[in-house]
Structures are given as structure tokens and as C-alpha cells.
C-alpha positions in Angstrom: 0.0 0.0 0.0 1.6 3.1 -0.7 2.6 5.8 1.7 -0.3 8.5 1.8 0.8 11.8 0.8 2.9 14.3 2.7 2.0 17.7 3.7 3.6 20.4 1.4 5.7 22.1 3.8 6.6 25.8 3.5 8.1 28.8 4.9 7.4 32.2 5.0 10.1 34.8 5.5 7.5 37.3 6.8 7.2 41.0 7.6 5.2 42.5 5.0 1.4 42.6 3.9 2.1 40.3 1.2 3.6 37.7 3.8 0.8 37.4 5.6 -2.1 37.4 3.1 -0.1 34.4 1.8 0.1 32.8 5.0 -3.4 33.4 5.4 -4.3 31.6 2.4 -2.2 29.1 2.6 -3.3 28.0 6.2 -6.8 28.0 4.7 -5.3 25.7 1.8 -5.7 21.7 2.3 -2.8 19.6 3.1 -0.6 22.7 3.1 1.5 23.1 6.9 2.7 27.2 6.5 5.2 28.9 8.9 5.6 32.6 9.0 9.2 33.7 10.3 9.1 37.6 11.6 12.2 39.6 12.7 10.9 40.6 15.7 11.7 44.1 15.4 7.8 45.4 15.4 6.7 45.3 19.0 2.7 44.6 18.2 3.2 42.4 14.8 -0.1 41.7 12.7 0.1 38.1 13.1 -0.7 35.7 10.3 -2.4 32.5 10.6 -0.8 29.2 10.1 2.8 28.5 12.8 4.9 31.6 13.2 8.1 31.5 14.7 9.9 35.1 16.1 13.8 36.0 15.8 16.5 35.6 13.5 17.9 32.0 12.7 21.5 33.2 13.4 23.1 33.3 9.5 22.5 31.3 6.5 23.9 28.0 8.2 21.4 27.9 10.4 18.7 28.7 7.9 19.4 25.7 6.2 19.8 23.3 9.4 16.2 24.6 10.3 14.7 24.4 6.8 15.9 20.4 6.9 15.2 19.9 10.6 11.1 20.9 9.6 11.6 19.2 6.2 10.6 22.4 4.8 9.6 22.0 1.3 9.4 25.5 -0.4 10.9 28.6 0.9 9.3 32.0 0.6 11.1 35.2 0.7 8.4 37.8 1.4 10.4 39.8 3.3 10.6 43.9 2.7 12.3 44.7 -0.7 15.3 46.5 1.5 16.1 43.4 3.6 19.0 42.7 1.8 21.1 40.6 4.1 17.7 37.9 5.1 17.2 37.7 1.4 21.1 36.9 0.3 21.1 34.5 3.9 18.0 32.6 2.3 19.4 32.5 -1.2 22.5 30.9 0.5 20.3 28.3 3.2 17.8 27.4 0.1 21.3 26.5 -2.2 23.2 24.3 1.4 19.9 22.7 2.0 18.3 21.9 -1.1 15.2 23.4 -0.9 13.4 25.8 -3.5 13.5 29.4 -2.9 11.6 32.0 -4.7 10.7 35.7 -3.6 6.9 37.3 -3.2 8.5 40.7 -4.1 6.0 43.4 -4.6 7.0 45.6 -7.7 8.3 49.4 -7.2 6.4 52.9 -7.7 6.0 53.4 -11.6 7.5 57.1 -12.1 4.6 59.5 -13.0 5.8 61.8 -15.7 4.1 64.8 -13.5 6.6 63.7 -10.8 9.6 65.8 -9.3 11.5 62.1 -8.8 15.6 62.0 -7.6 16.6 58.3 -7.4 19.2 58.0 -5.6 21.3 54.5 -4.2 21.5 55.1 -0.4 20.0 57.0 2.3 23.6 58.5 2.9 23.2 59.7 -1.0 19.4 60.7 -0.2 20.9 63.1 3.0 23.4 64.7 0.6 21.1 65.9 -2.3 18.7 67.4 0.4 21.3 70.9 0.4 20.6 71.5 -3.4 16.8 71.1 -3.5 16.9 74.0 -1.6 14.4 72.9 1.0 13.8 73.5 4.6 11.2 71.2 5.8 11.8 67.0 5.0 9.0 64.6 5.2 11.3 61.0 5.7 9.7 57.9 5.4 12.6 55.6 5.4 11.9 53.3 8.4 13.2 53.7 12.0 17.0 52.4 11.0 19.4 54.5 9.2 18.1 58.1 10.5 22.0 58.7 11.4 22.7 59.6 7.7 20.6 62.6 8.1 21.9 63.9 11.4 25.1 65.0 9.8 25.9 68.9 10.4 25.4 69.9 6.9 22.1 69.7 7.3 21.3 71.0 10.7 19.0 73.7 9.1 16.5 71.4 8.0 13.6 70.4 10.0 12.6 66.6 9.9 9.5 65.0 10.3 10.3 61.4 10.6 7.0 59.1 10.7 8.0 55.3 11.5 6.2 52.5 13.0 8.6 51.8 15.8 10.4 54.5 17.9 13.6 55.5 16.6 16.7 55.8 18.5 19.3 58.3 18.0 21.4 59.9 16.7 18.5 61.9 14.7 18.3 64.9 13.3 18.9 67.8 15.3 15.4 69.5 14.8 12.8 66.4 14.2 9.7 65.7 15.1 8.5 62.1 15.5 5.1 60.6 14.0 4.4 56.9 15.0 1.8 55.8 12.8 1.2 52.5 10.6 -0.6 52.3 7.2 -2.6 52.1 4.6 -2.7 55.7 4.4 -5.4 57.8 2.7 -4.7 60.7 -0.1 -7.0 63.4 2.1 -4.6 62.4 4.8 -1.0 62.6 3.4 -2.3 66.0 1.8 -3.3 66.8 5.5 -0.1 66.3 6.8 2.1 67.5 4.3 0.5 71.0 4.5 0.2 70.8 8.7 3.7 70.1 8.5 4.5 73.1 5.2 6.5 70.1 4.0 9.0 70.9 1.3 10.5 67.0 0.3 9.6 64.1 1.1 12.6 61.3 1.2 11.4 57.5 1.1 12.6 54.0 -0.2 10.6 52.5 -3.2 8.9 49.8 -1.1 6.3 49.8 -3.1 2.7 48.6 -3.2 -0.6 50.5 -2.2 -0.3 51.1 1.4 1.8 53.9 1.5 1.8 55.3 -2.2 -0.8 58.1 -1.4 2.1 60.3 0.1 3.5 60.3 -4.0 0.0 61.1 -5.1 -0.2 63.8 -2.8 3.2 65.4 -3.5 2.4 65.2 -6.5 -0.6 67.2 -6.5 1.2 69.6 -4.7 3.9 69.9 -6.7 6.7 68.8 -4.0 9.9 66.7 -5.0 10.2 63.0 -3.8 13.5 61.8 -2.8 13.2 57.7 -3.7 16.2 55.5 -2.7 15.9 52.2 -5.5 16.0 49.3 -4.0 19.2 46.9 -3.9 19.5 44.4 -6.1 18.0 40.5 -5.3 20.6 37.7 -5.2 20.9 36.3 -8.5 18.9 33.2 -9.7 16.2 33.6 -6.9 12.6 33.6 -9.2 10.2 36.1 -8.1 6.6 36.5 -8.5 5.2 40.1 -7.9 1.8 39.1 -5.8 0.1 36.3 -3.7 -1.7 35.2 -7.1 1.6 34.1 -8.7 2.9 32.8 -5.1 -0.2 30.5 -5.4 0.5 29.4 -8.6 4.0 29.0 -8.0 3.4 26.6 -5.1 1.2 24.3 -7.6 -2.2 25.9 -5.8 -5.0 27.7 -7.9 -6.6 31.3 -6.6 -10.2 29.3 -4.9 -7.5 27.0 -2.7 -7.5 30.9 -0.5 -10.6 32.4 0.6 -12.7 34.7 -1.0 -11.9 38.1 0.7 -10.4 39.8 -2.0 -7.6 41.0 0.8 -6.7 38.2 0.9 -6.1 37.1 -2.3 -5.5 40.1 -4.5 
């Protein structure tokens, strides 16, 4: 009699919205066993369903000891597009341990030809363009890590209004003020706060997808210019599909096997 079939086995490098609609459907999905890994560094996580484990593994040799300790069959890296080092650390567990990788990588902000767009390759970069725009008041966006590059002298004279998730720690800017809040974010709002706050830039990474794009739309409208760090590059050979649709089909699984919020399964 032969063996009955095995669960399909997968793991989630988590952290993003995309992460955890996947999760969601995949927990929903028959004969599917789904573990979401998070960082840890968000105190009050929006947890998926399905197992979730919290920390990092400790480098990409203990990635692969724990992908073929669970027997994990397909390993998803749906981690935030700037996450370089957990991406290149699964790229080089998936390749020790023989298990397939590909990336849920949401695709970047399009550029709008009415846009006042500077790409730029770092946030050190992003800090030192700031002086020519001739601006006084930043809007940054960039997440609660890396705020140092903008707390150089050179631009003491600009005022900072740093909105994260997390509270940052210092150094900062000299003069900023901190807003903690989370999207999705509305277009009335981010107009709303960019005229509260008479901002003159706003600095951000190109994470994109829809939760935080209205601050574009509304600097656009307003005619302000967008400071966009581009996003590093993915390890080679690591196949990527750009939304939980084409993660379903890449795991063998049609759209109905998630349910039918369309949240959930965009």
C-alpha cells in the first residue's frame, strides 16, 4: 500500500502585507502546513495565521539546518524589498539545503511623468542631495533604521519629520519631530499632513505597493519633490513573482484554494 501523501511544507520569510495574506491563504489551503518567520523588530506584529516563529535564525547555516530539521519543502522570501542581508542569507540556506526558494516581491512605484522624482542608491546619497533642493522642511519615510545619515551637520538647518512604526533611536536629526503611525494611508490624509507640517520634500525608499503610495499622489498634486532611494539588487537566480496570485501558482495551488476576501487574495 503506498505511503499517503505528505504535507507540502513551506516557509514564509515574513514582515510584509504580502507575507501574511499568503500565509493566510495558505493555512486555509488543504494539506498545506505554512510557517511565517518575523524579525521581531515590530513590538505589536499583525500576526498571520498558520505557525509563526519570532527571531532571527542566526546566518544562512542555520537557515538551512532549520529548513531540513522541519523538512521544509518551499521557501518563501516575502520579506521587505530593502532586507537585503535575510534575502542573500535565504538564497545561501535554500542552495546548502536543497530546498526551493523564490521571492513574493511586490513591484516598485512606476514614475509619473508629472513627478519631481531623484533616485538616488542610499540614504547617505538621499541626506546629501537634500542641500541642493533648496528645502527647509523633510518629510522622511525611510523606516526607523538608518536616520543617522541625516543627522550630519550639513544639514542641521532642515527640519525633519520622521514618521515610522517603531520609535527611533538616536542619533536623529537635530530638529525632528516624530510621528508613529502604521498604514494604509489615505490621499486626504497625506495632503493633510504635508500642509500641517508646510512640508517641502519628502525622502522615502521605493517599497512599493498600495499602502503607502498616497504620500506620491499627494506630493504630486502639490507639486513637492520625492526623494526615492531604488532598491538593492536581489541575489541572482532567486525567481520572483510580484503578488500572492503568482505565489499561489508558483506553489502548484490555484486562486479558490485561499478564501474569497479579496484581501486576501488580491
Amino acid at each position: 500500500m503506498p505511503d499517503a501523501p505528505r504535507d507540502l511544507r513551506v516557509l514564509i520569510l515574513g514582515g510584509t502585507a504580502e507575507a501574511r495574506r499568503l500565509a493566510d491563504a495558505l493555512a486555509a489551503a488543504p494539506r498545506v502546513h505554512v510557517t511565517t518567520s518575523l524579525a521581531g523588530r515590530v513590538t505589536d506584529p499583525r500576526t498571520p495565521a498558520g505557525d509563526v516563529r519570532v527571531g532571527g535564525f542566526g546566518g544562512p547555516g542555520a537557515l538551512a539546518a532549520w529548513l531540513r530539521g522541519h523538512r521544509v519543502d518551499v521557501l518563501v522570501d516575502a520579506t521587505h524589498p530593502f532586507a537585503a542581508t535575510i534575502s542573500t542569507h535565504a538564497a545561501l540556506a535554500a542552495a546548502d539545503s536543497g530546498t526551493e526558494l523564490f521571492a513574493l516581491r511586490r513591484p516598485g512605484w512606476p514614475a509619473d511623468p508629472r513627478d519631481r522624482r531623484h533616485s538616488v542608491r542610499s540614504l547617505a546619497d538621499a541626506a546629501a542631495r537634500l542641500p541642493a533642493l533648496g528645502v527647509r522642511r523633510v518629510l522622511l519615510t525611510t523606516g526607523r533604521q538608518g536616520l543617522a545619515a541625516f543627522a550630519g551637520p550639513g544639514l542641521d538647518g532642515l527640519h525633519f519629520v520622521v514618521r515610522t512604526v517603531e520609535p527611533p533611536e538616536p542619533p536623529l536629526p537635530r530638529s525632528t519631530h516624530i510621528l508613529l503611525d502604521r498604514g494604509p494611508y489615505t490621499l486626504a490624509g497625506e495632503r493633510a499632513l504635508l500642509l500641517e507640517h508646510r512640508v517641502d520634500v519628502v525622502v522615502t525608499k521605493d517599497s512599493g505597493g498600495s499602502a503607502t503610495a498616497a504620500k506620491l499622489t499627494a506630493a504630486r498634486e502639490l507639486g513637492l519633490p520625492v526623494v526615492m532611494v531604488e532598491r538593492p539588487p536581489a541575489p541572482d537566480g532567486v525567481p520572483a513573482v510580484p503578488d500572492v496570485r503568482g505565489a499561489l501558482a508558483r506553489l502548484g495551488l490555484s486562486p479558490g484554494a485561499c478564501p474569497a476576501a479579496a484581501d486576501t487574495c488580491p
